[in-house]
BAGU-500382 format. One record per residue (C-alpha): residue number from 1; chain; x, y, z. Coordinates in pm, whole numbers, always signed. Example, Ala and Ser with C-alpha at 12.3 -4.5 7.8 and 13.67 -1.06 7.14 Angstrom:
2
+-----+--------+--------+--------+--------+
: num : chaine :   east :  north :     up :
+-----+--------+--------+--------+--------+
:   1 :      A :  +1230 :   -450 :   +780 :
:   2 :      A :  +1367 :   -106 :   +714 :
+-----+--------+--------+--------+--------+
***
This chain:
110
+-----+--------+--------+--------+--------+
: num : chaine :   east :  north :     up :
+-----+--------+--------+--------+--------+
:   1 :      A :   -864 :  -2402 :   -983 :
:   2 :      A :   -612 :  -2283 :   -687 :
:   3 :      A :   -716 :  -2019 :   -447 :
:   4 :      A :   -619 :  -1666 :   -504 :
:   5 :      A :   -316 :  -1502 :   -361 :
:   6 :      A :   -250 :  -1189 :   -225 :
:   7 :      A :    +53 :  -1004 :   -105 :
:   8 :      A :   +120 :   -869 :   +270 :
:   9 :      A :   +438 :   -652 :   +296 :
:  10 :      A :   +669 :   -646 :   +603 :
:  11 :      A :   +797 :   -219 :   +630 :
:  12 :      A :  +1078 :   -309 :   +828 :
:  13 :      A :  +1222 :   -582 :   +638 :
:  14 :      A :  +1070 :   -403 :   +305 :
:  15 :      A :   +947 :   -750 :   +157 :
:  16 :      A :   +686 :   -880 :    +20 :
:  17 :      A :   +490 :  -1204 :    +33 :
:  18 :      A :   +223 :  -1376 :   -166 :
:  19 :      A :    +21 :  -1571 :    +34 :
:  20 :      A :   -365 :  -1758 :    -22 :
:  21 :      A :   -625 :  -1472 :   +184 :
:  22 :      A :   -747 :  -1565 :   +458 :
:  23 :      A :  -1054 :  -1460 :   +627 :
:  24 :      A :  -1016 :  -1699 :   +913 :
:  25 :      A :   -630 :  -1578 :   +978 :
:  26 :      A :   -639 :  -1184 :   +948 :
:  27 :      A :   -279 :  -1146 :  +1090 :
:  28 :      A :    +19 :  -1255 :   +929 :
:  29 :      A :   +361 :  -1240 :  +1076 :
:  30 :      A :   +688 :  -1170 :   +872 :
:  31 :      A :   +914 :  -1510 :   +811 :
:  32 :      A :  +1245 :  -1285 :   +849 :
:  33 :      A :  +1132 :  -1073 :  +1184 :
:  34 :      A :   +808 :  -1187 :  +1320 :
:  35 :      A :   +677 :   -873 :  +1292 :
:  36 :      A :   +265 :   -815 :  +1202 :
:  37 :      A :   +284 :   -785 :   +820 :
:  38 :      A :     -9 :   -541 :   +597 :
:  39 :      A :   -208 :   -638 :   +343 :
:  40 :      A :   -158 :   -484 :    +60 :
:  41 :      A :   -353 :   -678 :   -192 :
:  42 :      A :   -346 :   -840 :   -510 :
:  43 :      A :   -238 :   -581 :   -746 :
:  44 :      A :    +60 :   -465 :   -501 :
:  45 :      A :   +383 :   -499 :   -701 :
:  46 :      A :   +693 :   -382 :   -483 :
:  47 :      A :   +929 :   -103 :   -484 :
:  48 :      A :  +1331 :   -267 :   -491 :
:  49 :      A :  +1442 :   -343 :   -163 :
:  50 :      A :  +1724 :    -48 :   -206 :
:  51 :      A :  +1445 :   +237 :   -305 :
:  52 :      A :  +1407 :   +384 :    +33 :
:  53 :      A :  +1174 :   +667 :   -113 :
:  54 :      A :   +961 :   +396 :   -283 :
:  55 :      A :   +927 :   +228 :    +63 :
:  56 :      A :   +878 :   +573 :   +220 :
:  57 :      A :   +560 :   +646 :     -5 :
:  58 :      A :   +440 :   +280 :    +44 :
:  59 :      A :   +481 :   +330 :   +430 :
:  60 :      A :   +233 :   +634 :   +383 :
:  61 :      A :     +7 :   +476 :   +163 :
:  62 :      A :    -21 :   +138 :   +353 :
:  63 :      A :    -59 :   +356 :   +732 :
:  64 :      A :   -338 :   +583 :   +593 :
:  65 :      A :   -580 :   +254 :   +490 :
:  66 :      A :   -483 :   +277 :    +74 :
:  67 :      A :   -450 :   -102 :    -66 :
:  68 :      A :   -355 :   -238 :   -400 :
:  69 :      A :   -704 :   -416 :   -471 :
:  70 :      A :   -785 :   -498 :   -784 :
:  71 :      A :  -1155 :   -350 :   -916 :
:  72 :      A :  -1392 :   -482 :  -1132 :
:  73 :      A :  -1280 :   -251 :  -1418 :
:  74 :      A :   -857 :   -281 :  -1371 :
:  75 :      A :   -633 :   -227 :  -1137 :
:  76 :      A :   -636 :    -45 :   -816 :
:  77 :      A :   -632 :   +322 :   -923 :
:  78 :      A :   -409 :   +594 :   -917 :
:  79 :      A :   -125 :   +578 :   -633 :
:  80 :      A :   +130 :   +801 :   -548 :
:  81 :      A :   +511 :   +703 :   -661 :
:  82 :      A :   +712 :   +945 :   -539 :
:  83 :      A :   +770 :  +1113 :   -165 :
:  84 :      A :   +671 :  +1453 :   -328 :
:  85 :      A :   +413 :  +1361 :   -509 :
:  86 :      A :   +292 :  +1226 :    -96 :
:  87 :      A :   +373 :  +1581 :     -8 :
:  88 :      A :   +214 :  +1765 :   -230 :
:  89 :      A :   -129 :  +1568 :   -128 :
:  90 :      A :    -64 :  +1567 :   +260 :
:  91 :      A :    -61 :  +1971 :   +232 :
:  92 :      A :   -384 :  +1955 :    -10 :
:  93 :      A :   -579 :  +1761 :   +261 :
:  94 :      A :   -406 :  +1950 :   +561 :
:  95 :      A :   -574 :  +2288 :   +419 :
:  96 :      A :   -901 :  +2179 :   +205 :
:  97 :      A :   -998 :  +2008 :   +499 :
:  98 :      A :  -1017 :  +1614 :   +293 :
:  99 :      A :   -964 :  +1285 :   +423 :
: 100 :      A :   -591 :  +1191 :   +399 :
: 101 :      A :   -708 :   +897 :   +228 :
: 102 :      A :   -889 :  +1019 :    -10 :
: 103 :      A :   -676 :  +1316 :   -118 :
: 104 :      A :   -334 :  +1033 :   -162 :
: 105 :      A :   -559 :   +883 :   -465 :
: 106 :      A :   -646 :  +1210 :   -622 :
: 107 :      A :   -457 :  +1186 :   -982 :
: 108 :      A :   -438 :  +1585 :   -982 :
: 109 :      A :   -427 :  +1838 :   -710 :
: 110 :      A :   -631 :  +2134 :   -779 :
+-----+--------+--------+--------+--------+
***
């Protein structure tokens, strides 16, 4: 049985890599700039290279501590897709007083 992969995502270069985790090596540098790369984890599937919104929202989502882990009942959860939908739950934490975390994987804003 091989070892599991996961993916780490370069923002400036907007790729994507699958590579076996690694506890012992926590930082991973980009092949194209040698930049530090994220983990995003193994449910990430990327945005196109040319969707600079997509990127955008992943930039947000990645920066604020939200991964692509899979759970034991799925996938990772509800994520935001869209720059507005990133909006609209940046203003929700700014004036309820939430975690920016938390309120970027709320499905709904009340």
């Amino acid at each position: 049985m091989g070892h599991a992969k996961t993916s780490y995502v370069c923002l400036p270069c907007r790729a994507s890599y699958k590579q076996p985790y690694d506890l012992g090596r926590p930082r991973r540098l980009c092949p194209r700039c040698a930049e530090p790369m994220i983990h995003a984890g193994s449910a990430f599937a990327p945005p196109r290279r040319r969707d600079t919104a997509a990127w955008r929202t992943l930039s947000v989502l990645l920066h604020a501590g939200i991964g692509f882990h899979k759970s034991c009942c799925g996938g990772p959860g509800y994520r935001p897709r869209t720059v507005r939908e990133v909006r609209e739950r940046m203003t929700y934490a700014r004036r309820s007083g939430e975690p920016l975390a938390r309120a970027l994987v709320r499905p709904e804003v009340p």
